[in-house]
Backbone as CSV, one residue per row, in Angstrom:
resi,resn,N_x,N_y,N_z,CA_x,CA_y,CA_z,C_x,C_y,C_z
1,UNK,290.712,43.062,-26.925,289.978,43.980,-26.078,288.644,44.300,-26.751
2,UNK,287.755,44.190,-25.873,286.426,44.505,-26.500,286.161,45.980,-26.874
3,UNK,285.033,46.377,-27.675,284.440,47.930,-27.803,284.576,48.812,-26.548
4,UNK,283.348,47.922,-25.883,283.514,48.498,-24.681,284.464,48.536,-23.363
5,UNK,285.448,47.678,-23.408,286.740,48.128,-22.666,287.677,49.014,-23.748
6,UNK,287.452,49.633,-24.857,288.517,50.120,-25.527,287.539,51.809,-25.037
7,UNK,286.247,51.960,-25.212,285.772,53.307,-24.713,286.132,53.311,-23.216
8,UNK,286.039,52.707,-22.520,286.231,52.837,-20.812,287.895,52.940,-21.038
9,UNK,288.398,53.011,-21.353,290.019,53.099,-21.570,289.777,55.040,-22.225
10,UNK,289.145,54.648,-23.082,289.168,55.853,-23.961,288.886,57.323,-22.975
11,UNK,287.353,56.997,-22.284,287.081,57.943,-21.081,287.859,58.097,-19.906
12,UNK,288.421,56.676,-19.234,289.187,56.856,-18.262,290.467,57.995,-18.175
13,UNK,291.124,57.890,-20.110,292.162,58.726,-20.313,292.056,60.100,-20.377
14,UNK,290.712,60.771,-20.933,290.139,61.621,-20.933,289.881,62.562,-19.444
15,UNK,289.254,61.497,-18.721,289.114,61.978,-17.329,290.046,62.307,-16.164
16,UNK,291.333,61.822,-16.567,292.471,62.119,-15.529,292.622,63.616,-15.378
17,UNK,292.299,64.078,-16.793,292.622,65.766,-16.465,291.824,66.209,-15.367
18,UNK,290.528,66.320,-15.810,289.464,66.473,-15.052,289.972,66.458,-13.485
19,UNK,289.904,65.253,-13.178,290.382,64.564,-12.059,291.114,64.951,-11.342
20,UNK,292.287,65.850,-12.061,293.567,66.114,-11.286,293.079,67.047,-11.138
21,UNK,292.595,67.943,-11.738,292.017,69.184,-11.716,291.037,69.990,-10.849
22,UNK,290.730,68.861,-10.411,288.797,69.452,-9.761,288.465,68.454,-8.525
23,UNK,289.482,66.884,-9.137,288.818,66.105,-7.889,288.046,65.169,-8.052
24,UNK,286.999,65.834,-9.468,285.783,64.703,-10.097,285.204,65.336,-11.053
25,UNK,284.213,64.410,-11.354,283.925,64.124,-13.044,282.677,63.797,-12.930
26,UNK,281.627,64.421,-13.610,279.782,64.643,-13.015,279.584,63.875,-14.720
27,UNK,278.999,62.613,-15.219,278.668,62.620,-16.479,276.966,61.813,-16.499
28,UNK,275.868,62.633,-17.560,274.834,61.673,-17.296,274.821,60.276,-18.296
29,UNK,274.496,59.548,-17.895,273.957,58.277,-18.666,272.587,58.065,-18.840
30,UNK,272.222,57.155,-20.305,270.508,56.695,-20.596,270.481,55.409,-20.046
31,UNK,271.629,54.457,-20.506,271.259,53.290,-20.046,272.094,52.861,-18.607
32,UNK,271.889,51.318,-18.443,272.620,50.563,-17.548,273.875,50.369,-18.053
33,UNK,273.952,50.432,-19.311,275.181,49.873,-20.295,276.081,50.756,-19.749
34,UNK,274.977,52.184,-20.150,276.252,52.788,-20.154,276.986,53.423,-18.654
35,UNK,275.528,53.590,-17.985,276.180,53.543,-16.494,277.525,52.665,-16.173
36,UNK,277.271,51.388,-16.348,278.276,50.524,-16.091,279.753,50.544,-16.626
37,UNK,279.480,50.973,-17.622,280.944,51.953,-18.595,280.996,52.779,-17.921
38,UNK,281.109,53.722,-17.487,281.380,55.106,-17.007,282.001,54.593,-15.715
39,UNK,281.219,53.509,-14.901,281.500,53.198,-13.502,283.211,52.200,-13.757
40,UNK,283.394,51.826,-14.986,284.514,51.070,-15.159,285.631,51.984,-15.344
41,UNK,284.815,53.085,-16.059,286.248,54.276,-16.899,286.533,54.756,-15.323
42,UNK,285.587,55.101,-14.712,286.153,55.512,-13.428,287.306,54.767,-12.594
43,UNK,287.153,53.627,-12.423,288.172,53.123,-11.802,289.291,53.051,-12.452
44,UNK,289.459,52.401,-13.838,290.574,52.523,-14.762,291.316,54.178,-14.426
45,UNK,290.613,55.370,-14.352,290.989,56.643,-14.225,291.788,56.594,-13.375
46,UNK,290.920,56.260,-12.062,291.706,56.185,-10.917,293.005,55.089,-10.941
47,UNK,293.279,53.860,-11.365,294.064,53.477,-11.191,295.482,54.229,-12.265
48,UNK,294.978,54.533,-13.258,296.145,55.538,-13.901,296.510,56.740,-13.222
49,UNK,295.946,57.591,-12.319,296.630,58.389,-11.646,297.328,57.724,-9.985
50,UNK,296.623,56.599,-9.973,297.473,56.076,-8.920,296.341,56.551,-7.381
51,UNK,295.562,57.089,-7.550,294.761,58.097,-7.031,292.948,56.660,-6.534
52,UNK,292.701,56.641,-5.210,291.618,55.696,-4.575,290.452,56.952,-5.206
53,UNK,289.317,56.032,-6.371,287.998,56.825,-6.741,287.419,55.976,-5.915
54,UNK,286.067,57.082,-6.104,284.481,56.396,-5.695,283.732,56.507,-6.680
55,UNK,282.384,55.990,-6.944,281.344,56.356,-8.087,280.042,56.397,-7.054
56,UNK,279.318,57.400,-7.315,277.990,57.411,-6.737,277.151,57.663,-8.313
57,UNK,275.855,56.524,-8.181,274.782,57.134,-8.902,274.063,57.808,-8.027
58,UNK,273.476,58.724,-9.065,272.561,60.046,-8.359,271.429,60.264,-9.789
59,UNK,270.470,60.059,-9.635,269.619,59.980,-10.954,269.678,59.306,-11.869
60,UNK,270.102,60.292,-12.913,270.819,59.449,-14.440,272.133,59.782,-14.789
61,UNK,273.317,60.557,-13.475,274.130,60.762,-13.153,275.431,59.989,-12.106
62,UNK,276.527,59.645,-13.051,277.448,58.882,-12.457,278.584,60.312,-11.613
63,UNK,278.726,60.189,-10.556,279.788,61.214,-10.084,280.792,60.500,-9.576
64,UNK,281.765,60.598,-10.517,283.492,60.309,-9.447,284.500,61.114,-9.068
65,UNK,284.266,60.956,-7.541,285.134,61.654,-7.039,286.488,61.029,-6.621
66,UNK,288.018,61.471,-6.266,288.985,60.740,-5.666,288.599,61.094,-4.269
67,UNK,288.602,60.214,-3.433,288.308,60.572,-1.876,289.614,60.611,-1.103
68,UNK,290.956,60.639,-1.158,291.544,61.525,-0.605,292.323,62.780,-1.387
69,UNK,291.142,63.755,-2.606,291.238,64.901,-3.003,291.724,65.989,-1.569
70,UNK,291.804,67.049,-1.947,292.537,67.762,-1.023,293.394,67.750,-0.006
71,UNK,293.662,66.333,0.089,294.922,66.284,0.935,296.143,66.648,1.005
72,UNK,296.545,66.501,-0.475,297.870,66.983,-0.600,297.997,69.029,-0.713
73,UNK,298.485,69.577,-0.251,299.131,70.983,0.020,298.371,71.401,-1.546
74,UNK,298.242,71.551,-2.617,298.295,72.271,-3.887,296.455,72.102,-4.251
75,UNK,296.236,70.641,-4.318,294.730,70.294,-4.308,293.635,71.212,-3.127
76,UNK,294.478,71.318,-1.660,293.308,71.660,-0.570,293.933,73.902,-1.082
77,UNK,294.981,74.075,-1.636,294.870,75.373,-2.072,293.834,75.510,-3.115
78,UNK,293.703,74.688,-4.103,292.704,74.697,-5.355,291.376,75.324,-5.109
79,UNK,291.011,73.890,-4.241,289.397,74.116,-3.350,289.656,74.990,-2.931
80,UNK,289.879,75.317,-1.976,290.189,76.795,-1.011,290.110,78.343,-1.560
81,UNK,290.812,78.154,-3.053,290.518,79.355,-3.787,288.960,79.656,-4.675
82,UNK,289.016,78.292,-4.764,287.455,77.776,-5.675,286.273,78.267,-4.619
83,UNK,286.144,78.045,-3.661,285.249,78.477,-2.981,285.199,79.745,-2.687
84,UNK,286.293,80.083,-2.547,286.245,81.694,-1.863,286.078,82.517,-3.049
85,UNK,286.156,81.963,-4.283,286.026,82.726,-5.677,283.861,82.239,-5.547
86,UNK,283.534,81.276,-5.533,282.121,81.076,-5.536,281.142,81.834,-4.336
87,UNK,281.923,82.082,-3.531,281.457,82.940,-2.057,281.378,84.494,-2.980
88,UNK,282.711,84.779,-3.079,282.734,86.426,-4.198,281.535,86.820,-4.875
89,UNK,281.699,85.461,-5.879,280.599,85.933,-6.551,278.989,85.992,-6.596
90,UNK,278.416,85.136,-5.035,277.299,85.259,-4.526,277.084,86.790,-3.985
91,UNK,278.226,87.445,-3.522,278.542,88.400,-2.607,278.126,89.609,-3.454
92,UNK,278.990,89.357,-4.817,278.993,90.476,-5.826,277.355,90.982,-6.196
93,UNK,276.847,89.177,-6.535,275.367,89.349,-7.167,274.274,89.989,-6.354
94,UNK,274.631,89.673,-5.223,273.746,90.255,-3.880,274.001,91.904,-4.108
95,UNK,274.611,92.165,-4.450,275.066,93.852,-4.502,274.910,94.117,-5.131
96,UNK,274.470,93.901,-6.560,273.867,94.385,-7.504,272.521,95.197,-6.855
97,UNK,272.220,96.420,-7.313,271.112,96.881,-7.182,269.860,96.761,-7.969
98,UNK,270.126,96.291,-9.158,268.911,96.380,-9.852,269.291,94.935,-11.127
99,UNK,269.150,93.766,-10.233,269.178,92.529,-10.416,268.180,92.250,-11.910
100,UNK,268.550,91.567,-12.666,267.884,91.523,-14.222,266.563,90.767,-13.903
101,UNK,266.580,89.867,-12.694,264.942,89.285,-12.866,264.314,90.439,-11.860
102,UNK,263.943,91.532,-11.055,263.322,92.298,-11.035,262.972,94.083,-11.577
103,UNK,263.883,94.110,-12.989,264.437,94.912,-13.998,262.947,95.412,-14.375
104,UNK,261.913,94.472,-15.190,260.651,94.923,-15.585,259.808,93.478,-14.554
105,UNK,259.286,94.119,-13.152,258.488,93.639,-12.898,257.266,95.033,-13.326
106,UNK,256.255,93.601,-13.835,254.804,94.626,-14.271,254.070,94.237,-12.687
107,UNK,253.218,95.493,-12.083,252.527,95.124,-11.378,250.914,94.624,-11.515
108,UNK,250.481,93.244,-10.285,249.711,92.428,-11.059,248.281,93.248,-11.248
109,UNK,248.077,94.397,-10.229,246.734,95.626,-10.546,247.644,96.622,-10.620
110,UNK,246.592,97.227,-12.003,247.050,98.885,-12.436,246.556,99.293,-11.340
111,UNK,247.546,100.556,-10.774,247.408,101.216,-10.208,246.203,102.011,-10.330
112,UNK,245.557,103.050,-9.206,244.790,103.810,-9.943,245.080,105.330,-9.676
């Protein structure tokens, strides 16, 4: 086994947690090399959980997601709580009254 199928083994094993966990796995890359590793660990991932990935590049960013995530009963509770916890806390920040970036606004003329 080469270097680089022993790291794409190495990440793929790494990433199942992730995976089971969330759904997907956001990592950036410099090169093509390594894009192309990441795009391999991905599938290896997926075939160890048994679980159909995708890979999208997006910049200098590989994202894999499993695309039938939330289907099963426990995964679409996960999301479901995840969001409504990220909704909360937009909700919360909005209610703050005295928000830290307008705490010391200086005005741009002294008054007179």
């Amino acid at each position: 086994m080469s270097s680089d199928q022993d790291r794409a083994t190495e990440l793929a094993q790494q990433w199942t947690t992730d995976l089971r966990r969330t759904g997907g796995v956001r990592v950036h890359f410099d090169t093509d090399a390594d894009r192309d590793l990441y795009q391999a660990a991905a599938q290896q991932a997926g075939r160890l959980l048994g679980r159909p990935v995708e890979t999208t590049v997006i910049g200098n960013q590989v994202h894999v997601l499993i695309t039938d995530w939330a289907q099963h009963p426990l995964e679409a509770r996960l999301e479901d709580a995840r969001t409504r916890n990220a909704i909360d806390a937009a909700f919360d920040a909005a209610d703050d009254p005295s928000p830290p970036h307008t705490a010391s606004v200086t005005p741009l003329r002294p008054e007179r």
